[in-house]
N, C-alpha and C positions, 0 to 999 in steps of 0.2 A: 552507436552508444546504447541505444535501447535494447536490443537485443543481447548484448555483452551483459546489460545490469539484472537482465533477466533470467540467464542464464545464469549467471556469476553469484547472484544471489542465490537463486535456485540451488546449484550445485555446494554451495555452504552450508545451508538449511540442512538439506538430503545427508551430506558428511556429519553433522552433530546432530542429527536425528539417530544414525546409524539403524539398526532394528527396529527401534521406537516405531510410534507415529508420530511423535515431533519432538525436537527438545524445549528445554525450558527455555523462558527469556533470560535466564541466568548464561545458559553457554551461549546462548549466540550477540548475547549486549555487547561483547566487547568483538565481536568478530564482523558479522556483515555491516555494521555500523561505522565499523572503522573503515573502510576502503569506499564503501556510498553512500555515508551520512549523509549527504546533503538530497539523495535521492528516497531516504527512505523515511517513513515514521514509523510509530511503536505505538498501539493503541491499548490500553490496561481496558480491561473487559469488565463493567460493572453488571450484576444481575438484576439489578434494575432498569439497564438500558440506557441510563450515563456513563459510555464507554470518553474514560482520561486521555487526553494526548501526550505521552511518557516524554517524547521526544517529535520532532519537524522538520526534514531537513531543508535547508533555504529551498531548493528547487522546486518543491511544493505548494512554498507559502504562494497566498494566493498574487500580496504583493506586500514590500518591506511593512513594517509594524511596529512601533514602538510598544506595546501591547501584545504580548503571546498565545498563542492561541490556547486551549487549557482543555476546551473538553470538543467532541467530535461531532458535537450538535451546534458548534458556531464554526463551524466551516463551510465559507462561502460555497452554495452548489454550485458554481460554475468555473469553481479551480480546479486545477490536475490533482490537490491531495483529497478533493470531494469525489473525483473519477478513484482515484488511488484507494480508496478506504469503502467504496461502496458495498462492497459486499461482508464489511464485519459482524452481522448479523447471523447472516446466514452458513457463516465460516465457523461461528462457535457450533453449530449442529454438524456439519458437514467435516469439522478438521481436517481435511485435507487441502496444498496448495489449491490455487486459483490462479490461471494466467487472465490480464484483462487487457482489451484494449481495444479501441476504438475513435471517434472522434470527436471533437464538443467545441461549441464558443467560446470563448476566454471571453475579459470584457475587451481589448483590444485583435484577437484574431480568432480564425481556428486556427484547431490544435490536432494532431492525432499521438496519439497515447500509448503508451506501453507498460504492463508492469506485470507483476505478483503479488500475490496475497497470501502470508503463510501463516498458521498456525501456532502459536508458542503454548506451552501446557508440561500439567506434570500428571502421571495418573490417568488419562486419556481425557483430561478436561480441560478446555482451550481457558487458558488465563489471561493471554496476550496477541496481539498480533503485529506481522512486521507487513506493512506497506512498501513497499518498493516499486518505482514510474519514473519513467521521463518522456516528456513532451516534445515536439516541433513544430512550427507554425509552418502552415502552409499559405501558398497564395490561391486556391484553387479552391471553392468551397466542396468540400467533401459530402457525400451522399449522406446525412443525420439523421433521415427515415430510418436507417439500418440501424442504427445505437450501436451501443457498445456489443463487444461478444465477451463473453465472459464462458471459460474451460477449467473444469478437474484436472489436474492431473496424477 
């Protein structure tokens, strides 16, 4: 599953970018969102450094909620959409994707992770970003000195 959502997304992004360096969050709302919504979020880019959470998809929240999560500074660090979204800082300078992944604690297991990090913009200035992960628990503790790896591509 991980690698399908990463590719899958990937190669949607890369088709409605076409030439560009990325498309807007206009063409891609209703396209990768609809087939991994539940895998992906959509983070609006404030220039103040209050980046919005647009959208969530369950597979990320950290755990059910009756309460939405709203902006990307109360996302618990230790869920898959806080591994998922870590780099949207440094994605508004860089706009180009991000593969990421690695391992982490959840509050019930570890996890090893999977995702991308892409780009949304118009004019070569990132406005949005789309998160895309999905997790597995393992039984085995994984090596957590190493962190996460995070790639251009």
């Amino acid at each position: 599953m991980e690698r399908r959502l990463v590719v899958g997304v990937l190669l949607d992004w890369r088709e409605r970018a076409g030439r560009r360096d990325m498309p807007s969050w206009h063409e891609v709302a209703a396209s990768i969102l609809l087939d991994t919504r539940f895998h992906c979020t959509v983070i609006e880019l404030d220039c103040n450094g209050k980046h919005r959470l647009r959208r969530v998809g369950t597979a990320l929240l950290p755990a059910p909620s009756e309460t939405p999560l709203k902006w990307l500074e109360a996302v618990p660090p230790g869920s898959l959409l806080a591994h998922a979204a870590r780099v949207a800082d440094v994605l508004t300078e860089w706009a180009v994707p991000v593969l990421r992944g690695g391992s982490f604690k959840a509050a019930d297991a570890y996890c090893l992770h999977r995702g991308v990090v892409l780009p949304l913009g118009e004019r070569g200035i990132v406005t949005h970003i789309v998160a895309a992960a999905s997790a597995s628990h393992v039984e085995v503790v994984p090596d957590l000195d190493r962190g996460a790896e995070a790639s251009s591509i």
